[in-house]
C-alpha positions in Angstrom: 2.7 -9.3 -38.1 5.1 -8.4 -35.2 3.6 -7.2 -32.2 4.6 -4.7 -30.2 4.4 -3.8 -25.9 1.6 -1.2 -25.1 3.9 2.1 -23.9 0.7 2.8 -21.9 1.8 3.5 -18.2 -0.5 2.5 -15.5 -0.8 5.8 -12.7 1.3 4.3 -9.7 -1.5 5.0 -7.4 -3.6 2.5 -9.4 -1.1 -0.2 -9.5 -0.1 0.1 -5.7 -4.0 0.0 -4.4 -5.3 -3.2 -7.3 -1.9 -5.0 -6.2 -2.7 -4.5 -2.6 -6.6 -5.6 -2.9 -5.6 -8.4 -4.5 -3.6 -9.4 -2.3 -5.7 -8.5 0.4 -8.6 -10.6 -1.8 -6.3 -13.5 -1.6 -5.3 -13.8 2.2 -9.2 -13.8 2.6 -9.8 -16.4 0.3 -7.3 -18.5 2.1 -8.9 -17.8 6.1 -11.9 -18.5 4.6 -11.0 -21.9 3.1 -9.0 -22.5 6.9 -12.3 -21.8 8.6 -10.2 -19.5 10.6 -12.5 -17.5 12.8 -14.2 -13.9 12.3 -12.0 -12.4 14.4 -8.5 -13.5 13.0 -9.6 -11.6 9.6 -10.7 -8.6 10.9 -7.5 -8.3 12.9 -5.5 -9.0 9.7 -8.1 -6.6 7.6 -7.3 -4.1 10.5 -3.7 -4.5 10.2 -4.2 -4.2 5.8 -5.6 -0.7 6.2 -3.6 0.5 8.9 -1.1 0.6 6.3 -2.9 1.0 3.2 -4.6 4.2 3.8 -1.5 6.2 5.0 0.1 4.6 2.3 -2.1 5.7 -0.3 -2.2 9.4 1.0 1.9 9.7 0.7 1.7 7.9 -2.9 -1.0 10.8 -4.3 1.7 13.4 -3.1 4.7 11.5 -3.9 3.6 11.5 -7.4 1.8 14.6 -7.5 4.2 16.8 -9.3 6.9 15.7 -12.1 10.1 15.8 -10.6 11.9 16.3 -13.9 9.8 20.0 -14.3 9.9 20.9 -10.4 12.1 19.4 -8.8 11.5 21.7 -5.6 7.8 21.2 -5.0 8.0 17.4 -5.6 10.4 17.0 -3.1 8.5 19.0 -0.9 5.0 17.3 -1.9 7.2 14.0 -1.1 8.6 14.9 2.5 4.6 16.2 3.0 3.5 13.0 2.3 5.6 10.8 4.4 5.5 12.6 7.1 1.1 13.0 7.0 1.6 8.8 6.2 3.7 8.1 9.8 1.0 10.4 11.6 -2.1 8.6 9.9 -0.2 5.4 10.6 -0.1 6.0 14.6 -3.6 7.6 14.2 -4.5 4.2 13.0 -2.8 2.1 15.5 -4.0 4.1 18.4 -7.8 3.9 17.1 -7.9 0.3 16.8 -6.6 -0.4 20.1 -8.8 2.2 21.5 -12.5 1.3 19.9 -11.6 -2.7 18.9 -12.3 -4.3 22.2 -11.6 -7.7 20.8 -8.7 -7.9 18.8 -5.9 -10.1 17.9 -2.5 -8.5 17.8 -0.5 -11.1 16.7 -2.8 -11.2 13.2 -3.3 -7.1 12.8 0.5 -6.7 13.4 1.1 -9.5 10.4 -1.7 -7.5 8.1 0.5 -4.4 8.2 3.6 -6.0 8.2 2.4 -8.2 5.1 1.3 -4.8 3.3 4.9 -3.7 3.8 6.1 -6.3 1.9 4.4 -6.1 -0.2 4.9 -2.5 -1.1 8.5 -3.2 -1.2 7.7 -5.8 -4.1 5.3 -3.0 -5.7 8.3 -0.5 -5.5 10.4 -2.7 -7.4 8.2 -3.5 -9.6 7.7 0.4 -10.4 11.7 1.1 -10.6 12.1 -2.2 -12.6 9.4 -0.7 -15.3 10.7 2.9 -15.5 14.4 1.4 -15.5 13.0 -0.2 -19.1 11.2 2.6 -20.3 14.5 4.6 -19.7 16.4 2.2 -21.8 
């Protein structure tokens, strides 16, 4: 009996935030087996949602509207959402460095920047799946 691949599309929102708490799960797996201290991972946590958040908000609106059907209002939903994302980003910045007394730039600057990353990785991921479905 031959099988055959689920067509079953997983919501991008969904894949974005499990691939980013896993991620997230594993970096804190790994400080806590380097008995790095308390204040390392909450500066790399920090830096995880710094990005995360935002990056959640602009991925609901990016992909709130098919843009095959209207064109018009997705691109508009799109531009919406990147540019609430660069505001909640600075919001976020700005916070932590106003109410986090003790922190550790160096590790909250790698959280976000390692969240970028990997969203460029989720994003391929994405256009590497609907390149297939496509096909």
């Amino acid at each position: 009996m031959a099988t055959s691949k689920s067509n079953a599309r997983v919501h991008p929102v969904l894949l974005t935030l499990g691939w980013q708490c896993f991620a997230l799960f594993l970096v804190l797996v790994v400080a806590f087996l380097t008995s790095q201290p308390w204040l390392l991972i909450k500066s790399f946590c920090l830096g995880c949602a710094i990005f995360a958040l935002p990056n959640t908000y602009f991925t609901l609106l990016a992909f709130k509207f098919d843009a095959n059907k209207h064109a018009v209002l997705a691109a508009n939903s799109i531009m919406k959402g990147e540019r609430g994302k660069l505001i909640l980003v600075a919001t976020g910045f700005a916070l932590v460095f106003k109410t986090t007394p003790q922190l550790q730039p160096l590790f909250l600057f790698t959280g976000f920047i390692y969240f970028v990353c990997l969203q460029w990785l989720i994003s391929l991921h994405i256009a590497k799946q609907s390149r297939l479905n496509i096909n």
